[in-house]
C-alpha positions as CSV (number, residue, x, y, z in Angstrom):
1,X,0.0,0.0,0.0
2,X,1.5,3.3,-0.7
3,X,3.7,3.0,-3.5
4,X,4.9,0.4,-6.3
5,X,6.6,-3.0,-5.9
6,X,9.5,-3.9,-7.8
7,X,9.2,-7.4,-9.1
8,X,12.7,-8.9,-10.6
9,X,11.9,-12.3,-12.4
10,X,14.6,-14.5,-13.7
11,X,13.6,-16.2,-17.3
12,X,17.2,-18.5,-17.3
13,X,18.1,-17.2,-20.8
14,X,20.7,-16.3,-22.6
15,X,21.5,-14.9,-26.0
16,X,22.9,-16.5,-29.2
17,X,24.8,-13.9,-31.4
18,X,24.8,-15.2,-34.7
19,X,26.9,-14.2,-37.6
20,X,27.3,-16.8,-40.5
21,X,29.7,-15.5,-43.0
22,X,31.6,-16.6,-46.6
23,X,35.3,-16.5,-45.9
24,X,37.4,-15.3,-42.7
25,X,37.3,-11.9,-44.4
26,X,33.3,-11.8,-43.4
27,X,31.7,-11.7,-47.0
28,X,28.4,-11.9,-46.8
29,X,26.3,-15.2,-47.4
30,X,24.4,-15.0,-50.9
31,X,21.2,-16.6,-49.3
32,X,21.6,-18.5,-46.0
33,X,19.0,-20.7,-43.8
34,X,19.9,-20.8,-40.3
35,X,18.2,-23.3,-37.8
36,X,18.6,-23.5,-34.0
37,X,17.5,-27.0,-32.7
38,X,17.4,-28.2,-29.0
39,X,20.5,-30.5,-28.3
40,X,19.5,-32.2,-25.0
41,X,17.2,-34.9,-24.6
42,X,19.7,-37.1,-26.8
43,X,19.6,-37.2,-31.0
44,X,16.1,-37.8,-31.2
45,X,15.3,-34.3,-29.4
46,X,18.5,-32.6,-31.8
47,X,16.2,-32.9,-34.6
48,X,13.2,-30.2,-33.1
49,X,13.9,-26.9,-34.5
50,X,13.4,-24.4,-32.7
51,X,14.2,-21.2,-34.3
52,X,14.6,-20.7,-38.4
53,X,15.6,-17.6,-40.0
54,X,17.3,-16.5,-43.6
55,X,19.5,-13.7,-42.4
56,X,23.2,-14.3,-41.6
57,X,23.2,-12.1,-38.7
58,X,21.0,-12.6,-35.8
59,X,20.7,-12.4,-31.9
60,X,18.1,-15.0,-30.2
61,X,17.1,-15.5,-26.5
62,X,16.4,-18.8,-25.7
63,X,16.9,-20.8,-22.2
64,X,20.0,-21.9,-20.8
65,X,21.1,-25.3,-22.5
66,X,22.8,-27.1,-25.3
67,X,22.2,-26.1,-28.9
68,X,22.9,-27.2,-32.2
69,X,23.2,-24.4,-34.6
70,X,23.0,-25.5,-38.3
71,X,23.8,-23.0,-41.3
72,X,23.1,-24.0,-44.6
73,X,23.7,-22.0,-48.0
74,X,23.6,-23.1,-51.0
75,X,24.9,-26.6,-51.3
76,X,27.4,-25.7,-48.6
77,X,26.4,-26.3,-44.3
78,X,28.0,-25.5,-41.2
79,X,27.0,-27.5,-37.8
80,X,28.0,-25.6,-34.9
81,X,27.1,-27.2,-31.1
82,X,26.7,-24.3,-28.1
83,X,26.0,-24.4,-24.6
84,X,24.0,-21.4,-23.5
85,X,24.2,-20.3,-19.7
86,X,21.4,-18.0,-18.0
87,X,22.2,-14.2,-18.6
88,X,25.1,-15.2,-20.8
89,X,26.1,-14.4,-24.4
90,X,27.5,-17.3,-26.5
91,X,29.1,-15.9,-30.1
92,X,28.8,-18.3,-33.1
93,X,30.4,-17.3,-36.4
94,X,30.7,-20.0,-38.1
95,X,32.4,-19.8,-41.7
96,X,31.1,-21.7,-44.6
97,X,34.1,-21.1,-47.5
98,X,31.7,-20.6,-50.4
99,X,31.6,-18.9,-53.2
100,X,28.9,-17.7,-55.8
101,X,29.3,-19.5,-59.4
102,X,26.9,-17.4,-62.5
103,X,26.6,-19.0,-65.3
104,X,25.1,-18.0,-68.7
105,X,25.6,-19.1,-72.3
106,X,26.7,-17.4,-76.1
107,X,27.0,-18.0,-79.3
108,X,29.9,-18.1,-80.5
109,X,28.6,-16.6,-84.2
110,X,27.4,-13.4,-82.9
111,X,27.7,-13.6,-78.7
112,X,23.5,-13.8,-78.2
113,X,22.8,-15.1,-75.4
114,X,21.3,-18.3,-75.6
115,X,17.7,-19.3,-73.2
116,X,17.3,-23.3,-74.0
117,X,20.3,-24.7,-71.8
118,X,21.1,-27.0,-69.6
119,X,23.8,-26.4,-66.9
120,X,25.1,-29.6,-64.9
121,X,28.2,-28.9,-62.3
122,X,30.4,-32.2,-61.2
123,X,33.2,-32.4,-58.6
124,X,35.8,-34.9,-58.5
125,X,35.0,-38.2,-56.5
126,X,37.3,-40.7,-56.1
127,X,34.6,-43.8,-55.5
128,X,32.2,-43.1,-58.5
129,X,33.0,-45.2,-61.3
130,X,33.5,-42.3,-63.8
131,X,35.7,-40.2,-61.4
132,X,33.4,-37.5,-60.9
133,X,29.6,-37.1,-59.2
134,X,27.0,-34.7,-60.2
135,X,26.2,-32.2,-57.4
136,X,24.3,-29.4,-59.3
137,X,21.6,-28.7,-62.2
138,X,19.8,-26.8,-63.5
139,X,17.9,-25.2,-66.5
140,X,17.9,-21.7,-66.0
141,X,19.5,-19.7,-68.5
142,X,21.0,-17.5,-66.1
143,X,21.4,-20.0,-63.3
144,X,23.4,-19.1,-60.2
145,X,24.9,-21.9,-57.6
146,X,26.4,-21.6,-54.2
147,X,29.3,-24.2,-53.4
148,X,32.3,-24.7,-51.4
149,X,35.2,-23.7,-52.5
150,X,37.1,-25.9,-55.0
151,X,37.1,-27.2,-58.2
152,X,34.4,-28.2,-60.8
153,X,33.7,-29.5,-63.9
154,X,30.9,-26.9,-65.3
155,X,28.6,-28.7,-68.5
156,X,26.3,-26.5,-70.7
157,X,24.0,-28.3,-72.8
158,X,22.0,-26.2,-75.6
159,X,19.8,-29.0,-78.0
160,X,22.7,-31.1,-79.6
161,X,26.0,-28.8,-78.5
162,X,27.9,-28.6,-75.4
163,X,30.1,-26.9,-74.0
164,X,32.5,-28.4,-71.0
165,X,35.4,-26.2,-68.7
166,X,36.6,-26.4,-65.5
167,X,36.2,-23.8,-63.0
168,X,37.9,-22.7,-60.1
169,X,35.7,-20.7,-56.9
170,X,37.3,-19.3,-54.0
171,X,36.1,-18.7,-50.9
172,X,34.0,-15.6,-50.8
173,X,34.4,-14.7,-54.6
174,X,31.7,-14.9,-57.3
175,X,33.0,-15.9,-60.9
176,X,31.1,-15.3,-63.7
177,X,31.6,-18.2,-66.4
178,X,30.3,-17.6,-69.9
179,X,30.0,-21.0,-71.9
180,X,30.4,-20.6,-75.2
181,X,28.9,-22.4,-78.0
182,X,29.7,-22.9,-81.9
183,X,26.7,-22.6,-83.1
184,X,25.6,-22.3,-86.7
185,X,21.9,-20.6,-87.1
186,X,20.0,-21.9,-90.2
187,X,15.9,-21.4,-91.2
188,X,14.6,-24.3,-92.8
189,X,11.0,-23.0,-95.6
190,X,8.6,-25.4,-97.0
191,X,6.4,-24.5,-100.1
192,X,3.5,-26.4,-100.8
193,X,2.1,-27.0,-104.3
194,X,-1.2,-27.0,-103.3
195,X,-4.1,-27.4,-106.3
196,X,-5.7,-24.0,-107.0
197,X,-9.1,-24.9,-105.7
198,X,-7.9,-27.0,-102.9
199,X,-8.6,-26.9,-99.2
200,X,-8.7,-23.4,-97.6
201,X,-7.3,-25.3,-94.3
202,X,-3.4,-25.1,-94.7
203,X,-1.6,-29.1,-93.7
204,X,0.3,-29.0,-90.2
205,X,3.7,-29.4,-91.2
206,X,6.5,-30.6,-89.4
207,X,10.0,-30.2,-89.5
208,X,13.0,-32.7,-88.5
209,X,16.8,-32.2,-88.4
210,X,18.4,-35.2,-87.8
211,X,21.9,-36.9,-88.6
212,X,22.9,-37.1,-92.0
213,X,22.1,-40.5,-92.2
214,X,18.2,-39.9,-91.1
215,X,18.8,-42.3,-87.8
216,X,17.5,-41.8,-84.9
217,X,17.8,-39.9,-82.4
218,X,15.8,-37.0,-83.7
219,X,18.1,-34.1,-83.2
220,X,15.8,-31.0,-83.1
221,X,12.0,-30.1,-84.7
222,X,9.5,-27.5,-85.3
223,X,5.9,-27.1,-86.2
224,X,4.8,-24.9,-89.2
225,X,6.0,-24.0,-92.6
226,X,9.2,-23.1,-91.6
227,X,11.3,-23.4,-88.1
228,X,14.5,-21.3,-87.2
229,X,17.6,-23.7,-85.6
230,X,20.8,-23.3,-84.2
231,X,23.2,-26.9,-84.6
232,X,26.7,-27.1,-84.0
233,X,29.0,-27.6,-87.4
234,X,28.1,-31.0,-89.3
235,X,25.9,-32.6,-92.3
236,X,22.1,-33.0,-91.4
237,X,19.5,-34.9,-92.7
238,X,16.2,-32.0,-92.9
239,X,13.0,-33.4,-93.4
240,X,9.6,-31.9,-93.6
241,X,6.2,-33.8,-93.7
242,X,2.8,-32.9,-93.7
243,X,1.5,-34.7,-90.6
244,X,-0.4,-37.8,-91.3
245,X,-0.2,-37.8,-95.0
246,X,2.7,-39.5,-97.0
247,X,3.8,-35.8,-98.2
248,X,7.4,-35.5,-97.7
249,X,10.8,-33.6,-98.8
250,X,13.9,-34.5,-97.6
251,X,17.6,-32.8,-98.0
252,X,21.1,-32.3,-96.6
253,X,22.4,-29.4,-95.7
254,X,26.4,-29.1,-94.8
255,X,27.5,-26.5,-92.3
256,X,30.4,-28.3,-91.6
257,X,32.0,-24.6,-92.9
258,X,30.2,-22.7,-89.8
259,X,28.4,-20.7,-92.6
260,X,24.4,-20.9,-92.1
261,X,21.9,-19.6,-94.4
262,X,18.0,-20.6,-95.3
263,X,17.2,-24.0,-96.4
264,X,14.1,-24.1,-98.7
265,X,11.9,-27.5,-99.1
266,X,9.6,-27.8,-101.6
267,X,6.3,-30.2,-100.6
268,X,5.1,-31.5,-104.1
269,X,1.3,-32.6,-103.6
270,X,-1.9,-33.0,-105.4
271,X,-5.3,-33.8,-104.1
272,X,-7.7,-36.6,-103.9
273,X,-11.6,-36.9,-103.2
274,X,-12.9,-40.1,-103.4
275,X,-17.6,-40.2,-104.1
276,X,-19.4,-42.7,-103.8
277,X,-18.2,-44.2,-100.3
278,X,-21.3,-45.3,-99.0
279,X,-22.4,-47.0,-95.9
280,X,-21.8,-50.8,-97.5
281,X,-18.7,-49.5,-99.6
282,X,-15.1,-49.9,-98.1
283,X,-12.2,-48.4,-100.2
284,X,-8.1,-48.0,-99.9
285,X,-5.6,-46.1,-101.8
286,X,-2.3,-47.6,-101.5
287,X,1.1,-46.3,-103.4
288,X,3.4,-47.9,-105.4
289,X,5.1,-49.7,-102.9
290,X,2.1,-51.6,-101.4
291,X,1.2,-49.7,-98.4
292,X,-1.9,-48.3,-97.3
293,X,-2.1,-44.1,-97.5
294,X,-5.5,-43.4,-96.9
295,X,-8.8,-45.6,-96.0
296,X,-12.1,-44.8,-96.1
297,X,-12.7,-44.8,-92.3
298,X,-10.1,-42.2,-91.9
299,X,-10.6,-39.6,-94.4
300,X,-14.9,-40.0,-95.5
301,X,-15.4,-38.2,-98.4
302,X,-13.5,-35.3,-98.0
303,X,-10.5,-34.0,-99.9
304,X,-7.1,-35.0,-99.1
305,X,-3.7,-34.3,-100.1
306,X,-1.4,-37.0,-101.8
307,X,2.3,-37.0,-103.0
308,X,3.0,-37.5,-106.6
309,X,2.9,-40.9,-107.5
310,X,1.1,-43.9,-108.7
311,X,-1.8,-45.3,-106.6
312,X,-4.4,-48.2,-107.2
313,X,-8.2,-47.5,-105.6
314,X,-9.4,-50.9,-104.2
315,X,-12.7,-51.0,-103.1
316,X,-14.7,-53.7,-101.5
317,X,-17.7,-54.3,-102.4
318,X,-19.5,-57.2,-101.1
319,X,-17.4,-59.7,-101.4
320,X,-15.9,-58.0,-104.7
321,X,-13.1,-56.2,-105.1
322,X,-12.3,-53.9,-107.7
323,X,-8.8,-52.1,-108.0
324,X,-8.3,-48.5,-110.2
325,X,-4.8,-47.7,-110.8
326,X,-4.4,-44.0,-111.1
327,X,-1.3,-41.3,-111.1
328,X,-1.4,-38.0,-109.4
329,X,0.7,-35.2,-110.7
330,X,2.0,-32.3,-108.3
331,X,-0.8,-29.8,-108.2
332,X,-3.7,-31.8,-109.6
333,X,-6.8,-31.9,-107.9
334,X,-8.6,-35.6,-109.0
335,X,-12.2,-37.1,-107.8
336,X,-12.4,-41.1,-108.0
337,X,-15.6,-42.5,-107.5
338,X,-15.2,-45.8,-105.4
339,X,-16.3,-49.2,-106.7
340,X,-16.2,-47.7,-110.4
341,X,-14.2,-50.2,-112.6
């Protein structure tokens, strides 16, 4: 009564100052994750975080006991054990040697920066079978890694090119690497002779580059009447089809000179309507070689387009056949009548 009581209460903390840091010199962590986890209790209990934070510098109370502070950055960590007394202050500056690896990718024909690649970082390892073990990846075209300081083996991967160095990071520095790629830029043009009254709905085309001796794997593609490419210096096999039809062109192109350029492809075509298909009335066209190119539960009766060449109309009837050989020239426009002999 009278006056105010002074009340003193004792919370048994203390305080962690945290500073995570590069290198000895105190460079700054490009992105860190910092977790404080209770230590007693045994290892079960070390694995209950109790504090998370992204900045490399930080002071946290927490009760007097045993902690296990864990800094992570990158692909680089740091484990640090403290013991915390009441109204003490425990430093931990625990320094992670990294460094800060950019990566981005050129062309070597006119320095453009390239977006479609593929960046894959290896160290040396001594028990992997090949020497080396993949520890980073990724497909940004501008991708950025955090590592330990050391040596690696940097891969950039653009469609069919690559580009390999080795790199050297120190601890707190950031290297900029620039992979470089000889690449030779080429646009591949179809034209199509269609027939003057023919479809107003244009064929999806399809383009393919692939080795010069057409094998598989297919090396790159694009959809439409013409696609743009970049391939390192070689012979190529370029095809373009119309999709689902037996219309094709095929060439080689050389650019084994590093000298690129357009690459025209001419589709030679005519088209076909077949009348008469009725309910009870099968037909085929096949080509010259014996395969089937269009049926009559595919296509109806509408128009189609053909490549040049000789066909034969079989059409069932019953349980008669009757078989009209016919040619079709580039850019003519023909109507068959099924079952006619």
């Amino acid at each position: 009564a009278g006056g105010p009581t002074v009340a003193k209460l004792s919370l048994g903390a203390g305080v962690l100052n945290i500073k995570a840091q590069a290198d000895r010199d105190g460079t700054a962590l490009s992105n860190p994750l910092v977790t404080i986890f209770a230590a007693e209790g045994g290892n079960g209990a070390a694995q209950r975080p109790l504090w998370i934070g992204r900045e490399a510098a930080a002071q946290v109370v927490l009760p007097a006991g045993a902690y296990r502070v864990r800094v992570e950055d990158g692909l680089a960590s740091r484990t640090s054990d403290v013991s915390l007394a009441a109204g003490a202050g425990v430093d931990v500056s625990p320094v992670l040697g990294t460094g800060l690896l950019e990566l981005s990718a050129v062309s070597a024909t006119n320095g453009e920066p390239l977006r479609e690649v593929t960046y894959t970082i290896e160290e040396d390892d001594p028990d992997s079978p090949q020497g080396r073990r993949e520890v980073a990846r990724s497909a940004d075209p501008t991708a950025a890694f955090t590592l330990p300081a050391g040596t690696y083996y940097v891969s950039a991967r653009s469609g069919v090119a690559e580009a390999h160095d080795r790199v050297a990071l120190g601890s707190g520095a950031t290297v900029k690497h620039v992979a470089t790629f000889n690449l030779v830029p080429i646009t591949v043009v179809t034209t199509a002779s269609l027939p003057a009254n023919g479809a107003a709905a244009p064929p999806p085309i399809v383009i393919r580059i692939l080795n010069e001796t057409g094998q598989a794997p297919e090396i790159a593609r694009a959809h439409g009447p013409s696609g743009a490419f970049r391939l390192p210096p070689d012979r190529y096999r370029v095809e373009a089809e119309v999709m689902g039809l037996n219309v094709k062109s095929i060439g080689v192109i050389d650019l084994t000179s590093s000298r690129g350029g357009n690459v025209q492809l001419k589709l030679e075509q005519g088209e076909v309507s077949i009348n008469g298909a009725t309910s009870g009335r099968h037909w085929r066209i096949k080509d010259g070689d014996g395969r089937t190119v269009l049926h009559s539960g595919r296509s109806g009766t509408g128009a189609t387009w053909l490549a040049p060449g000789r066909y034969v109309l079989l059409t069932d009837i019953e349980d008669k056949r009757i078989e009209q050989p016919f040619e079709l020239k580039a850019g003519e426009r023909r109507q068959l009548t099924a079952g006619s002999p």
